[in-house]
N, C-alpha and C positions, 0 to 999 in steps of 0.2 A: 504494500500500500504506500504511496507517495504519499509526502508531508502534505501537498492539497486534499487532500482528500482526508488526509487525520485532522486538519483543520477544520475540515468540513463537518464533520462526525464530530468533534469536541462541543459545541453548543447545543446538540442535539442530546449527548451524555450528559453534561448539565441540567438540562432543563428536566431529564428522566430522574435524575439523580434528586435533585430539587423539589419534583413532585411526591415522588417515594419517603420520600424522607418527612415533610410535611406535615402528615397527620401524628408523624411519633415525638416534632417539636413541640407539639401542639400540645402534646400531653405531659409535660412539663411543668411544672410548677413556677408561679409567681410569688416570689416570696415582698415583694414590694408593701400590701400593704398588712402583711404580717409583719413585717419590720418596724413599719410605721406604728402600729397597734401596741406590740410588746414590748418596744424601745424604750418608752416613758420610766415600766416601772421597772429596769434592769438598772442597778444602783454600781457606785465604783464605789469601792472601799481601800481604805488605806489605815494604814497601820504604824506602831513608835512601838518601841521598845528600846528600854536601854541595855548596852552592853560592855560586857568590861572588853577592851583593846590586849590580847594577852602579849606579854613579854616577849620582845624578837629572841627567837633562838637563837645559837650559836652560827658563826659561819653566815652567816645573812649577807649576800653580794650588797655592795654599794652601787645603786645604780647609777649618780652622777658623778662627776670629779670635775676640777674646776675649770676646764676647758669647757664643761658643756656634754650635751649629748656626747653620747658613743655610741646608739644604736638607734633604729627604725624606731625600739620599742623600749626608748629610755621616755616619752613623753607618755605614752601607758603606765610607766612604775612609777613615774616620779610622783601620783597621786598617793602611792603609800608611804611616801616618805616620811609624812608629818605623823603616822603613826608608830616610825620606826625608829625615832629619833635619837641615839646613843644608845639603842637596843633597852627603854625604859616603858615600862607600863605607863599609857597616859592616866593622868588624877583623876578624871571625872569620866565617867560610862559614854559612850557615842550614842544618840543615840540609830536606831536602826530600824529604817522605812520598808514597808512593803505593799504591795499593792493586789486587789482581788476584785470579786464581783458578787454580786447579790441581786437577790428579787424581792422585791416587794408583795409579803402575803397577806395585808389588811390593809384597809385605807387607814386606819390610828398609826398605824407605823411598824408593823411586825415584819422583820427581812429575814429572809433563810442564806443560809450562805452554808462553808464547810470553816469545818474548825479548825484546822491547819493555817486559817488566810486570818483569824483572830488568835489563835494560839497565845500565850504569855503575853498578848500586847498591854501596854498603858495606858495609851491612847488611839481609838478609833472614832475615826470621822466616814460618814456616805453622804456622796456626793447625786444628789437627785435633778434629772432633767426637770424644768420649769414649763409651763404652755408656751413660755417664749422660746424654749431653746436654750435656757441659761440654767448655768450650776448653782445650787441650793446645799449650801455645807453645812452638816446637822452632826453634831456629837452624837456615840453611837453607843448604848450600855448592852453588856452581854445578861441575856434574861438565863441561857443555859448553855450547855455543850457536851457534845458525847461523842469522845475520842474515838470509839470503837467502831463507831460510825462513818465517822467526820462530820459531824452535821453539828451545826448552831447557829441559835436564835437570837435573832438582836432586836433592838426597841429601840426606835427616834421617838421626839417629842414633836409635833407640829401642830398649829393649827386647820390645816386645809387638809380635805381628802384627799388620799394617795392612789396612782393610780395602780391594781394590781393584777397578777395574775394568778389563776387557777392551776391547781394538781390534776395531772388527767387520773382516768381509771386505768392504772399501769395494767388489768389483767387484759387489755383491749390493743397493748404497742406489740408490735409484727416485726418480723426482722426483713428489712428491705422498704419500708416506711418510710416517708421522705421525713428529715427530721432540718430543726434550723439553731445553730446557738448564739447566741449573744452573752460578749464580754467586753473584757478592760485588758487584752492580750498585752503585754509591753507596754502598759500605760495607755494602748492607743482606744479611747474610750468609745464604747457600744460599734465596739464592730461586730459585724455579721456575715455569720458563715455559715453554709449549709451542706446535707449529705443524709446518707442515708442510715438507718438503723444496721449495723454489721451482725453480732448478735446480743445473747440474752445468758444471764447467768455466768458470769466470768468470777473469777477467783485470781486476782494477780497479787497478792501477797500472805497467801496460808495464812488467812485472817477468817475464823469461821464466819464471821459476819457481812464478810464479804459475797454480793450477787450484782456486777455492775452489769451496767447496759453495757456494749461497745458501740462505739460511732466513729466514722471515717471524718466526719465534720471536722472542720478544723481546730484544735484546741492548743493553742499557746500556754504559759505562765502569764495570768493573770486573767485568765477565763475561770480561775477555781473560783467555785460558787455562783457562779452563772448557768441561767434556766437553758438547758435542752429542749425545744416546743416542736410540739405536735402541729401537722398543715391548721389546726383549730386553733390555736394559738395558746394551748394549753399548756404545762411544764411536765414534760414526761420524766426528766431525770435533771441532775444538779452537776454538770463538769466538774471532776474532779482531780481527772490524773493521766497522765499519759507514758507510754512509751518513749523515752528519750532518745533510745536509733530506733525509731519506725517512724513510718510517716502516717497517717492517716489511720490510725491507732488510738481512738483518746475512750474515756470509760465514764458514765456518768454513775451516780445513784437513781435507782428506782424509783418514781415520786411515790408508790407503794412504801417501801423505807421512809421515806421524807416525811408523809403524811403522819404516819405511828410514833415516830421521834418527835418530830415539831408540835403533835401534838400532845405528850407528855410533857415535854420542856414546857411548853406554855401555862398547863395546866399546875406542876408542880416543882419543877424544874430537875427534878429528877428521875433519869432511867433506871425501870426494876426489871429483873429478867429472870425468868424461872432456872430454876438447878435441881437435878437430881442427885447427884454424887455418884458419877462413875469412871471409871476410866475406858476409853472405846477405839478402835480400830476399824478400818475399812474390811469388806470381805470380797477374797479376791476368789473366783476360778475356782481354785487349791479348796480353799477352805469350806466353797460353797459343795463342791464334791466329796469332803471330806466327814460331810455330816448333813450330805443327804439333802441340799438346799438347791430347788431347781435352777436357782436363779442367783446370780454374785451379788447381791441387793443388800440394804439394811445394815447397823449399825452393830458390829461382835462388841459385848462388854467385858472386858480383858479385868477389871476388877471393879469391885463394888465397894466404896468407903462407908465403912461400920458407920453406922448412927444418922447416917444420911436418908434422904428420903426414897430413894433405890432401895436402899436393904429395909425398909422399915415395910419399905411395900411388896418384900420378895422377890426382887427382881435377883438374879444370881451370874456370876460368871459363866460363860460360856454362852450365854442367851445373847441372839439377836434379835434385837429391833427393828421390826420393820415397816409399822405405821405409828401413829403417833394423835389422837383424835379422828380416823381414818384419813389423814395425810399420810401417803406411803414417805415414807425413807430412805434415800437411795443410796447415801454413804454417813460418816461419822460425819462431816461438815455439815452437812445435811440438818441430822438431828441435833446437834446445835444448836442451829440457829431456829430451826421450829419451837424447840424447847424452852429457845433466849426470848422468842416471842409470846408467849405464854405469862400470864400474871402470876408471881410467888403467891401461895396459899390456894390456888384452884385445883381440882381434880384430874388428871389428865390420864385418858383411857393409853393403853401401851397395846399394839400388837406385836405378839415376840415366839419367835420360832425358838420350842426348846422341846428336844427331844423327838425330833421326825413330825411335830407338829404346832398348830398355830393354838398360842392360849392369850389368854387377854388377861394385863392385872392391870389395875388404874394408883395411880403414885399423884399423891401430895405436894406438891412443888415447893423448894425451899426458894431462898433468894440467892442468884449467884453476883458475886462480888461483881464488882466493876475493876476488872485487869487492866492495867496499866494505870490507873489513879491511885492516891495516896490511899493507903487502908489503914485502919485504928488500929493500933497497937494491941497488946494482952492487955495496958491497963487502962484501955480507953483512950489513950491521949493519941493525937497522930505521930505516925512512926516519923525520925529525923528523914529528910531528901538529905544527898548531897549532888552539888551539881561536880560534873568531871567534865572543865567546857574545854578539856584539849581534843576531849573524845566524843563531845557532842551526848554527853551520857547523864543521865540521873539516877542515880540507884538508891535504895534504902535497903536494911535489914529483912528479910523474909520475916512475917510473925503469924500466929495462928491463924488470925483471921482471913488475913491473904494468903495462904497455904491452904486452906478450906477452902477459898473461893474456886483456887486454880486446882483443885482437886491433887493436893501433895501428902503424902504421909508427912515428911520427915520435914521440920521444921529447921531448912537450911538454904544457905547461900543467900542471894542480893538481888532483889525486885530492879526492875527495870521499869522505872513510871515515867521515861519521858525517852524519847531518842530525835535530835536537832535535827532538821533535813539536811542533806549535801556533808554531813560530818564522817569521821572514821566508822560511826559506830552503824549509821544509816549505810554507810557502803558496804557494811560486815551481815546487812540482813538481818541485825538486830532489832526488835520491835517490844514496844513498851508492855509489861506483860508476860515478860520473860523471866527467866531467873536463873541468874549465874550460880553454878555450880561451882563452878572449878576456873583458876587462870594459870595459862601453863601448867596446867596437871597438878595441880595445888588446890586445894579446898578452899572457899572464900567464906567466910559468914560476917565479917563485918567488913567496914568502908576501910579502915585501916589496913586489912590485910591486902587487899583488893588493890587499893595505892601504894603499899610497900612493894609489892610484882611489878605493880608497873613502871616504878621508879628504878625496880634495883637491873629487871631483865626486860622488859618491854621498851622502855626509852632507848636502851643500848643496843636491842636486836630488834627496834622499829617495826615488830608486831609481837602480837598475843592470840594465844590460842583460847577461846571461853567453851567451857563445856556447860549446855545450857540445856533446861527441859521447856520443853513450848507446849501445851494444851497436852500434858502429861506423854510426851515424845522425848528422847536425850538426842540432841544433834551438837553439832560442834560448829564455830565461825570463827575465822580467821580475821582480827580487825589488825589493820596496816593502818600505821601512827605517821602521822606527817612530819616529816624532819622542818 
């Protein structure tokens, strides 16, 4: 075929091409005046904290000399300089800004946001779009917060109604749903980005109370706490977190989650959550064949803590669980989190396969602690925190009460109630709720032993070994100490 003649035939591919395609443009989504809708009540929040500037280490490069620059990326460092000054702690704490998003869930002033983006701050301020277009700066009070979650509720004071938005009915979101988010990505305020629903039910950090949505929508630093909506313009989930090497990767909360949290906090400001006292394992394959279970389903209870509401109700070792109020169970995470949702002191029917068959006992719910928060001591008073800010770390003493909670016999090692983002300790996969056993293969039970290791061998060999138990599991991490 000569070039005239593919020329000739190219307009005609076009305009085929053009028609074809048409009805499938057509079915796309306008997100224009969803934008314009939901925009008003999507809030920026910012954040103060102070902090201490710690001590330059040893060996610290000089990045200027008196000539002047000597590199591309001497005018990048030369900002730390004033904090590095003769290698001396500065006098007074810096303090230290951050920034997030939020929604407005009542016209008086109620915002949902995650607790991460308020965490330890001093001071927060939200920043609210006006009918004009203009920002309205409101000092922000924390009414609650639930670590486990990441979800907190805040209170502005105003006169004027606010504008808000609605929790969809989460059992209604589909995976492949067009979805839209708005945030405060990089400070760049109510941007909007859309995509679709990836899936449903993710677990990315062995947190039992973990169920995010996934969305390919675009999710920066600084969209935490910012509404995921529905084409209705509803809030299906609350951005929280993403993959750092993946693209198009980000995870929200379920406004199912949202709804049952935000509403406790408002009501009392505290989360309760049912406990039985067991210890449990998933069933694999192996074990469902090994005793006769058609199916690898359900919750194996590997031991029962005496006096708890498990043994008081007969539940025994070796028993799986596999529904829970007729919710089936499909692994330990599972029942969990069903369990976690459950009021302490209700009755809760158990389906449990023991013995080549299904029997039913129903168990009284205690209350299980709140893991990774301060827990009272044996004599009531709150146990000491120590912060360890070269590690990004909080620990306290293990004591009954928080050994009960986490289902521990032995009344040992160092609670973990708080771990920093981006620190040693958050890169070791450490998570508040944990509890140090061992450092370098040495017992730990107070703060003092714990910082003698780390001074005499962890400083000098620039990591530590922690032998730690997580939701009655022993695993080990390896935390690498910044020189």
């Amino acid at each position: 075929m000569t070039i005239r003649n593919r020329l000739f035939f190219l307009p005609i591919f076009v305009l085929v091409f053009t028609l074809t395609t048409l009805p499938a443009l057509a079915d796309l989504p306008n997100f224009t005046e969803l934008a314009k809708k939901a925009g008003p009540a999507v809030v920026n929040i910012s954040t103060q904290k102070k902090v201490v500037i710690p001590q330059q280490k040893p060996g610290m490069p000089k990045f200027f000399d008196e000539n002047g620059p000597r590199t591309p990326f001497d005018d990048f460092f030369k900002q730390f300089e004033r904090y590095f000054k003769d290698g001396q702690r500065r006098p007074n704490p810096e303090p230290q800004r951050s920034l997030g998003s939020g929604f407005i869930l009542s016209k008086d002033g109620y915002i949902a946001t995650n607790n991460h983006v308020v965490d330890g701050a001093d001071k927060i301020r939200v920043n609210i779009l006006d009918d004009n277009g203009d920002y309205e700066s409101y000092e922000a009070k924390i009414v609650g917060t639930d670590p486990l979650t990441d979800l907190a509720l805040l209170k502005i004071e105003t006169k004027r109604d606010l504008p808000t938005l609605e929790l969809a009915d989460f059992s209604k979101v589909e995976v492949g749903q067009w979805v839209l988010a708005i945030g405060n990505p990089f400070g760049l305020d109510h941007t909007v980005t859309s995509g679709i629903v990836s899936a449903l039910g993710r677990n990315i950090s062995n947190n039992p109370y973990d169920n995010f949505l996934q969305t390919d929508a675009s999710i920066n630093p600084g969209n935490s706490g910012g509404p995921l909506l529905n084409l209705k313009g509803e809030v299906i989930g609350i951005n929280t977190a993403i993959i750092a090497h993946g693209q198009g990767i980000g995870f929200a909360i379920p406004s199912s989650t949202v709804k049952d949290i935000i509403t406790k906090l408002k009501s009392d400001k505290k989360i309760r959550r049912g406990w039985i006292g067991v210890s449990i394992t998933n069933v694999d394959p192996n074990m469902a064949q090994a005793l006769g279970l058609n199916e690898a389903e359900g919750a194996f209870i590997a031991q029962v803590v005496p006096g708890e509401p498990a043994a008081k109700a007969g539940l025994l070792e070796g028993d799986i669980i596999l529904a829970v109020n007729g919710e089936p169970v499909a692994d330990s995470t599972e029942l969990i989190r069903v369990v976690s949702a459950l009021a302490p002191g209700t009755t809760a029917k158990f389906t449990v396969f023991r013995k080549d068959k299904n029997i039913t006992i129903n168990v009284k719910l205690g209350e299980r602690g709140a893991e990774g928060q301060k827990q009272p001591s044996e004599k009531g008073q709150p146990a000491p925190d120590t912060d360890i800010k070269d590690l990004g770390l909080t620990i306290t003493p293990l004591n009954v009460d928080a050994a009960r909670s986490l289902g521990i016999k032995d009344i040992k090692g160092l609670l973990i109630t708080n771990v920093a983002p981006e620190s040693p300790a958050s890169r070791a996969e450490l998570h508040a709720g944990d509890v140090i056993l061992e450092a370098n293969l040495t017992p730990v039970n107070t703060v003092k032993e714990f910082q003698k290791i780390l001074k005499t061998q962890g400083e000098k060999r620039g990591a530590m070994l922690l032998k730690i138990v997580r939701q009655q599991q022993i695993m080990f991490r390896t935390m690498t100490l910044e020189k």
